[in-house]
N, C-alpha and C positions, 0 to 999 in steps of 0.2 A: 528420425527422432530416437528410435530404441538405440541405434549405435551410437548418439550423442550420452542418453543416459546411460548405456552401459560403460562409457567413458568418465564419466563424471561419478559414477559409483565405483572406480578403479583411484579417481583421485584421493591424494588424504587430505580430509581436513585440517584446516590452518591451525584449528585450536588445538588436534590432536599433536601436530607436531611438534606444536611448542610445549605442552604440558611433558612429551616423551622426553625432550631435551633436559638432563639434567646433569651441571658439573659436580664431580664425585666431588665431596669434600678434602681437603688436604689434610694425609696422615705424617704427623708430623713427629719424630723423636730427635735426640740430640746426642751426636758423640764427639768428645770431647768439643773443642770449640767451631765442631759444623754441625750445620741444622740439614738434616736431612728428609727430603721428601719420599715420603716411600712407593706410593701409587703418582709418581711421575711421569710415568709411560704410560697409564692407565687414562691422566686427565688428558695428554696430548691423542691419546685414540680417540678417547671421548668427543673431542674439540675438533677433532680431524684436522691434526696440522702438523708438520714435521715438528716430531722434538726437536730439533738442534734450534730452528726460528723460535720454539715457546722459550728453552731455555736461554737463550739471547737475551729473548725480553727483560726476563726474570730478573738474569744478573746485571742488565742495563740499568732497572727500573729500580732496583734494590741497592744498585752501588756496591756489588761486592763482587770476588770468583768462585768461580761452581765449575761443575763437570757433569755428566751421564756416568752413571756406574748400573748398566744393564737397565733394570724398570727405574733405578731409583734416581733423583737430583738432589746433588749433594753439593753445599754453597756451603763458604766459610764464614763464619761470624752464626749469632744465635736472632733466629727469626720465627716469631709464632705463627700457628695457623691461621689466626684472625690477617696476618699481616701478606701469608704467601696468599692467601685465598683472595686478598682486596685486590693485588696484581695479575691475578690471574682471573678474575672479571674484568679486570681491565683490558686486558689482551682479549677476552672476547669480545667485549665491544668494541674494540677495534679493528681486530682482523678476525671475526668469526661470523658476530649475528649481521643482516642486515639491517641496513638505516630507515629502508623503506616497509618492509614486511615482516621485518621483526624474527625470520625465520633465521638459521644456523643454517642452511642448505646453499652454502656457496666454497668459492676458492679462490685461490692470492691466483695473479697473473700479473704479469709486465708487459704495459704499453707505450713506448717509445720512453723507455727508462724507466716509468713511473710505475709501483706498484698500484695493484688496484684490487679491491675486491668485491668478485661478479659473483651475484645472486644466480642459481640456478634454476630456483623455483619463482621469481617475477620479473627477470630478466634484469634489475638494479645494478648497476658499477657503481663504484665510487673509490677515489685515491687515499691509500691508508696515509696518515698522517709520517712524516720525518721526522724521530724525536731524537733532541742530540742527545748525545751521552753523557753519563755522570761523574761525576768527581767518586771514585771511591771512597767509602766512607764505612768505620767500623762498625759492626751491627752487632758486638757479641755484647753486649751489656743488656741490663731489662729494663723494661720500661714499665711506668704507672698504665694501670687499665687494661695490661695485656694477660693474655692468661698463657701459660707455660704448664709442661707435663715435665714434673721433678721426683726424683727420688728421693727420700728423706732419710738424711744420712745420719743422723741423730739427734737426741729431745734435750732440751732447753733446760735450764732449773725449775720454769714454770711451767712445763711438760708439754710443749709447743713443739712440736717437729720440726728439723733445720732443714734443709735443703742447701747445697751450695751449687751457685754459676757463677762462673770465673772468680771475683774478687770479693761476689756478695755472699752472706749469706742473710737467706731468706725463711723465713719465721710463718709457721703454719698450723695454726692453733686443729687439736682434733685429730692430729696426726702423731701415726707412731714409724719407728726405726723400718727403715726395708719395705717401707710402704712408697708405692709407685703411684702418684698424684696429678690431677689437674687444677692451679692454684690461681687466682687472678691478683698481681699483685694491688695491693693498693697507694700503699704509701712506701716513698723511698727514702732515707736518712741516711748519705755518706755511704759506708758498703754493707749495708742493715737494711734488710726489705722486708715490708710486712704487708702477707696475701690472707688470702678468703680462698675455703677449700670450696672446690666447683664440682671435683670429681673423683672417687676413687677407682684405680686403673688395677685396683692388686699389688701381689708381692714384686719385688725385683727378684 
């Protein structure tokens, strides 16, 4: 009995290792018309999974091309945090957490073709899903409800701070010249965007 519980007090708890699991947030800037993720290599340590399969996902599930440049993933076309961070819960719930224990503590393997991913910690398999690929499709334009980190490249007549991406510009009342912003747009009118300031990031 003492060697059973001195085993059982070597185990970790279920609750602890899911509370310890957490995927970093996605740091997101833009240059020129690619979005660049900067702790890219960071979120794939995190998830324990070969970068080159997350970034697969990514530019499969997003419809657009990317590359690895060191830690960072850099895809073409312009994509917010809220939008890299939704696809990249999604690739853990597919090829990360288990289905049955809820834990992160497994790996991809192939069995007689079929990918599969085995739990280490409650013994669970289960086959990842086949998902076909997508039509490319352009992502640098902005969307309503999305929030975007913009420079503000000069003030309005009614002294609204402008911001421009690609063809828009975008209207950011509370802001001034050289100020580097977090904006949520709201409303879009032809190439006229009007956001709600969320965040001040500083000067550029």
């Amino acid at each position: 009995m003492e060697g059973l519980d001195r085993a059982l007090k070597r185990m970790p708890a279920t609750r602890n290792a899911k509370e310890r699991f957490v995927i970093p947030s996605p740091k997101v800037f833009y240059e020129g018309k690619t979005t660049v993720l900067d702790n890219f290599a960071g979120i794939a340590d995190i998830l324990d999974r070969d970068p080159d399969h997350l970034m697969k996902f990514l530019l499969q599930e997003m419809g657009t091309a990317g590359k690895i440049e060191g830690h960072r993933g850099v895809f073409q076309g312009r994509f917010s945090e809220e939008a890299i961070a939704r696809q990249i819960e999604s690739y853990f719930d597919e090829y990360v957490v288990c289905s049955e224990c809820k834990l992160p503590d497994t790996h991809l393997i192939k069995s007689d073709r079929v990918l599969m991913l085995k739990c280490d910690a409650c013994g669970a398999h289960r086959p990842v899903k086949k998902r076909k690929a997508k039509a490319a499709v352009q992502k640098d334009l902005i969307e309503e409800g999305e929030t975007y980190e913009l420079r503000i490249e000069s003030v309005g007549n009614r002294g609204d701070g402008i911001a421009k991406v690609d063809k828009f510009l975008i209207f950011i009342p509370g802001t001034v010249k050289g100020e580097v912003v977090r904006a949520k747009v709201k409303k879009i009118n032809g190439t006229l965007a009007f956001a709600e300031l969320v965040e001040r990031k500083g000067k550029a």
